[in-house]
C-alpha positions in Angstrom: -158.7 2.2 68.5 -160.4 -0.8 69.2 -159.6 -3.0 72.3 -160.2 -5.9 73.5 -161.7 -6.5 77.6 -159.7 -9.3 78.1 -156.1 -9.4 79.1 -153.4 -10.4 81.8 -150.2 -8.4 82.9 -148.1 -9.2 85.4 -145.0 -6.5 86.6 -142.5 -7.2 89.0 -139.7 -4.9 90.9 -136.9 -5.0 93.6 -136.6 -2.3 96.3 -134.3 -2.3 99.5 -137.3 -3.0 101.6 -138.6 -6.2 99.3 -139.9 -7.3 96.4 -143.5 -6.1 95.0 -145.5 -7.8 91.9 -148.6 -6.7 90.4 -151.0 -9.3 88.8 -153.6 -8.1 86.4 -156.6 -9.6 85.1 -159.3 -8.4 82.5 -162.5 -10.1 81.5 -165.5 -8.7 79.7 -168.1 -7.0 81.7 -170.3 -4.3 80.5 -169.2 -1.7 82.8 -166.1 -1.0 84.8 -165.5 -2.8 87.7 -162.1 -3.0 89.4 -161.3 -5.5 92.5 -158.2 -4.6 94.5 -156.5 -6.4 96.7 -153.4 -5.3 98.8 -151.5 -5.7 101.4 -152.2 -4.1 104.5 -149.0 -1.2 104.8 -150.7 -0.5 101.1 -154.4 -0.1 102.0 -153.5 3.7 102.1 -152.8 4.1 97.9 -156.2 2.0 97.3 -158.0 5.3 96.4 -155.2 6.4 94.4 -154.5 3.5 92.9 -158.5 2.8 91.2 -158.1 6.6 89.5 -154.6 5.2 87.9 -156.7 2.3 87.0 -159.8 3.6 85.8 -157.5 6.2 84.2 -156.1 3.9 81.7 -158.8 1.1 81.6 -162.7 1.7 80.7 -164.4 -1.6 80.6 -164.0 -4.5 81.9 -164.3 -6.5 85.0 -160.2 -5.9 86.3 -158.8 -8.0 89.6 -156.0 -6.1 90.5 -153.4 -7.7 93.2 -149.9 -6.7 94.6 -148.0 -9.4 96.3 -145.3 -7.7 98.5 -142.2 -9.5 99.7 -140.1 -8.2 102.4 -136.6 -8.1 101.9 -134.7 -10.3 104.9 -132.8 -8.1 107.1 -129.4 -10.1 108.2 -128.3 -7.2 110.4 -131.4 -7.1 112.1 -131.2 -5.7 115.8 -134.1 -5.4 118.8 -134.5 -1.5 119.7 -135.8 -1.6 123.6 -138.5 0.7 125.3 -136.3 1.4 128.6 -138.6 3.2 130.1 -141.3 0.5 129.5 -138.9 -2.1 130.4 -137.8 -0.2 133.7 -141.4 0.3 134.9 -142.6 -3.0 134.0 -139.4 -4.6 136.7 -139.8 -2.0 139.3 -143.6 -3.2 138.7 -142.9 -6.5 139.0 -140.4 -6.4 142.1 -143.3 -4.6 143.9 -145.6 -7.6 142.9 -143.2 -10.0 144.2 -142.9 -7.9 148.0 -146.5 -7.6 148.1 -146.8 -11.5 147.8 -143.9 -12.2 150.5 -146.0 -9.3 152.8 -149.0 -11.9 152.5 -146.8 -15.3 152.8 -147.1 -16.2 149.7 -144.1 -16.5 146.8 -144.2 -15.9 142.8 -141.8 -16.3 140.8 -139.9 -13.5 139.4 -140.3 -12.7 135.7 -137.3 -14.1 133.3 -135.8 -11.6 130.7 -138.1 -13.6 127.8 -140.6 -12.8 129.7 -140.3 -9.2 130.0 -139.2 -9.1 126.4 -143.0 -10.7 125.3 -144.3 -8.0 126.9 -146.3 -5.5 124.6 -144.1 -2.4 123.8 -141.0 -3.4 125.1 -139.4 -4.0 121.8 -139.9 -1.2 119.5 -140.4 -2.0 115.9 -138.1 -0.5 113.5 -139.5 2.8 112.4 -139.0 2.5 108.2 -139.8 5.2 105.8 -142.4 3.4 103.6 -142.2 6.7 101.3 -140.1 5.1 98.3 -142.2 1.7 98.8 -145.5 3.2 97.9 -144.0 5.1 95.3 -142.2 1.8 93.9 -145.5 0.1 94.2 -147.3 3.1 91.6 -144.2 2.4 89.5 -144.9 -1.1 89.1 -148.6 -0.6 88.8 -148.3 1.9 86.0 -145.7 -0.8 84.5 -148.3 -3.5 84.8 -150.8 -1.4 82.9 -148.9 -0.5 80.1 -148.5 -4.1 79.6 -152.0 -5.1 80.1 -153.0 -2.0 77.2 -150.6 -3.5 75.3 -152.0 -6.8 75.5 -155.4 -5.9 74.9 -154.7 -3.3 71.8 -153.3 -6.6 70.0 -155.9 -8.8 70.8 -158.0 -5.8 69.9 -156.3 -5.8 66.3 -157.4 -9.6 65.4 -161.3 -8.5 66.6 -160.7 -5.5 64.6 -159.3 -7.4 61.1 -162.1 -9.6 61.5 -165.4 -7.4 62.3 -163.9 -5.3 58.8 -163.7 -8.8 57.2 -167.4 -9.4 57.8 -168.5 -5.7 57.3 -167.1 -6.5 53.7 -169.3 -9.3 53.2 -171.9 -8.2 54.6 -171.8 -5.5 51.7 -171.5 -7.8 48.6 -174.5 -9.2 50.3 -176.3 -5.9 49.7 -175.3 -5.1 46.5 -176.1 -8.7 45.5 -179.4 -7.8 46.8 -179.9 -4.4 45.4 -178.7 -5.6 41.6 -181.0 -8.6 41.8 -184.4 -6.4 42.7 -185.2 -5.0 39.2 -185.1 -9.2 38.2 -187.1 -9.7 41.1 -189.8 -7.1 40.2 -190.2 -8.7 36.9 -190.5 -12.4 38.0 -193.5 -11.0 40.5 -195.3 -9.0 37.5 -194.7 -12.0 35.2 -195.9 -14.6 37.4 -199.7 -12.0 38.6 -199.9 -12.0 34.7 -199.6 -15.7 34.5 -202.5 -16.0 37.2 -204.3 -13.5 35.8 -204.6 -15.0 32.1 -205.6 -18.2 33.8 -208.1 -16.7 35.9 -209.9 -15.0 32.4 -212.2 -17.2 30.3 -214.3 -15.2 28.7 -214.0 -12.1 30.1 -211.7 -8.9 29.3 -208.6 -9.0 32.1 -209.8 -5.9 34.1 -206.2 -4.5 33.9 -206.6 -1.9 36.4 -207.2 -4.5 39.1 -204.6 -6.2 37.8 -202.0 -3.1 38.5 -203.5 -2.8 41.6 -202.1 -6.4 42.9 -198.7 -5.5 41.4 -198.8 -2.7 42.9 -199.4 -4.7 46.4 -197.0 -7.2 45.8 -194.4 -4.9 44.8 -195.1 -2.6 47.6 -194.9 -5.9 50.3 -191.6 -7.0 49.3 -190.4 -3.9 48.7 -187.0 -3.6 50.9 -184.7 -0.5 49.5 -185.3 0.8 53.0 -183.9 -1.6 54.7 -180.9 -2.3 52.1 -180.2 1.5 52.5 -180.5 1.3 56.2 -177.7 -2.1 56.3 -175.6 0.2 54.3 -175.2 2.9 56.6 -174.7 0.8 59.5 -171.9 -0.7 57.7 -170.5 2.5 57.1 -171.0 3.5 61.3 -169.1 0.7 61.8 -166.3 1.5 59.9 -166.3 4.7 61.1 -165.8 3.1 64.5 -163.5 0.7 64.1 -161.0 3.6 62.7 -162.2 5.9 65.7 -159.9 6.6 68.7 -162.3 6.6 70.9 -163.6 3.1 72.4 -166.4 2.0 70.4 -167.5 -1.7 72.6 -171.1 0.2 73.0 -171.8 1.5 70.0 -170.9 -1.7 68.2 -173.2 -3.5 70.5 -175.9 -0.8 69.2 -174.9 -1.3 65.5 -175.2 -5.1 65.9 -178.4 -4.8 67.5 -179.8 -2.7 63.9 -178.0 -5.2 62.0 -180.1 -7.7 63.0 -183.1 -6.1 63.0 -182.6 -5.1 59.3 -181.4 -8.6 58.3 -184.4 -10.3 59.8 -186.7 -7.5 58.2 -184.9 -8.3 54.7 -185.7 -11.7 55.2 -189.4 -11.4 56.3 -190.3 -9.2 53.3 -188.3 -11.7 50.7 -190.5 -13.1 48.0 -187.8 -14.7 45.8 -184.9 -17.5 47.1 -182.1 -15.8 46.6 -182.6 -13.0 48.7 -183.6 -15.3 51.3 -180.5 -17.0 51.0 -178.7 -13.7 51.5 -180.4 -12.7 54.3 -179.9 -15.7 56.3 -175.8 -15.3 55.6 -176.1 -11.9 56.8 -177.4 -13.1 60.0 -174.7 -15.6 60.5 -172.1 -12.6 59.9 -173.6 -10.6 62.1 -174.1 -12.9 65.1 -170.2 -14.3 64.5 -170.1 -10.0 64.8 -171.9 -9.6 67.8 -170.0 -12.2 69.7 -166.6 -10.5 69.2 -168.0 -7.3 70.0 -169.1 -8.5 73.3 -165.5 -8.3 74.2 -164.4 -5.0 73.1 -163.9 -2.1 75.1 
């Protein structure tokens, strides 16, 4: 199945303790890389959380982030340390005697103050179990999405590499029917040098065959319409595959060229030329879409 490596999901979902979203973004990148931010009460799942990733997605650069929301709490109450709060007056009374003892005078701590101090009001202790688990919900959600997204951008990639692969065979055939004509404009044209080269001498024929010979062997490019055949065949192969085929297509393209530009070099007639320059053009509109598969 063929992918694309760029894609955007966004999940969203309500618990008692607030609301969590999960923003996804993929780009192309020739490995996987994931950046995760979260919130701090989530810090603990980030190991977790990169296996679910890498799990689902294999290339790609991915920024991950999970916005969290707490739900406001209209029955809200302050929970007291006593003991904290009994020490901390007995502590202060004793502060206040100690300065009389000397002649001096402080003033005695109000009740905001002794509330300000550290530990005297207790935060809420809140079982964070179904909020972690919440947030892997939403994260799973959010990459179901983001698969979803990028197997339907992976489609259009896909319909259009086959496209070109098509082409990119009529070009070969065109070039494989039009060799035998080929041969016989090169013979044609050494026997059309060769009869003006001969005044009065016999045309030394085996020299002659031995230039044709040359020629032929030069321009000679079976090999590399064979080779162009059977990478078009790989890539069919890999475009059907299940498995993600972004390398390998970058390989492929890479031989593609390579071929094309050998075709080209070894061309003695127009025509064939011409065809191997439109095979380039296919094949870089190819590469540039494969760039972005998975």
């Amino acid at each position: 199945m063929i992918r694309s490596m760029t894609g955007f999901a966004r999940s969203a979902q309500t618990s008692a303790l607030g609301m969590l979203v999960w923003e996804l973004r993929t780009v192309n990148h020739r490995y996987l890389e994931v950046s995760l931010r979260l919130p701090d009460d989530f810090k603990s799942l980030e190991s977790e959380l990169r296996q679910v990733i890498s799990s689902s997605v294999r290339r790609g650069k991915l920024d991950a982030t999970l916005q969290f929301k707490a739900a406001p709490d209209g029955a809200a109450t302050l929970s007291l340390d006593t003991t904290t709060l009994d020490a901390l007056i007995l502590r202060a009374q004793e502060v206040s005697r100690r300065a009389t003892a000397h002649g001096g005078t402080l003033a005695s701590p109000t009740a905001l103050d002794l509330l300000r101090w550290p530990g005297v009001i207790k935060d809420p202790e809140i079982d964070r179990t179904p909020l972690l688990d919440t947030a892997r919900q939403t994260l799973q959600s959010a990459l179901n999405e983001l698969m979803t997204s990028r197997s339907s951008e992976g489609q259009r990639i896909e319909a259009m590499l086959a496209s070109r692969c098509q082409q990119l065979a009529t070009l070969v055939a065109g070039v494989r029917a039009r060799l035998p004509e080929v041969r016989q404009k090169i013979k044609a044209r050494l026997e059309e040098r060769l009869g003006q080269l001969v005044l009065a001498a016999e045309p030394n024929r085996e020299r002659f065959e031995q230039e044709l010979s040359l020629a032929l062997s030069k321009m000679d490019v079976d090999e590399e319409l064979d080779r162009l055949a059977s990478h078009i065949t790989e890539c069919g192969k890999a475009l059907s595959g299940d498995e993600p085929a972004g390398r390998k297509l970058d390989f492929l393209m890479q031989e593609f060229n390579r071929e094309a530009n050998t075709l080209s070099s070894k061309s003695q007639d127009s025509e064939t030329t011409r065809a191997a320059l439109e095979m380039k053009v296919l094949i870089e509109q190819m590469r540039e879409q494969v760039q972005n598969i998975e």
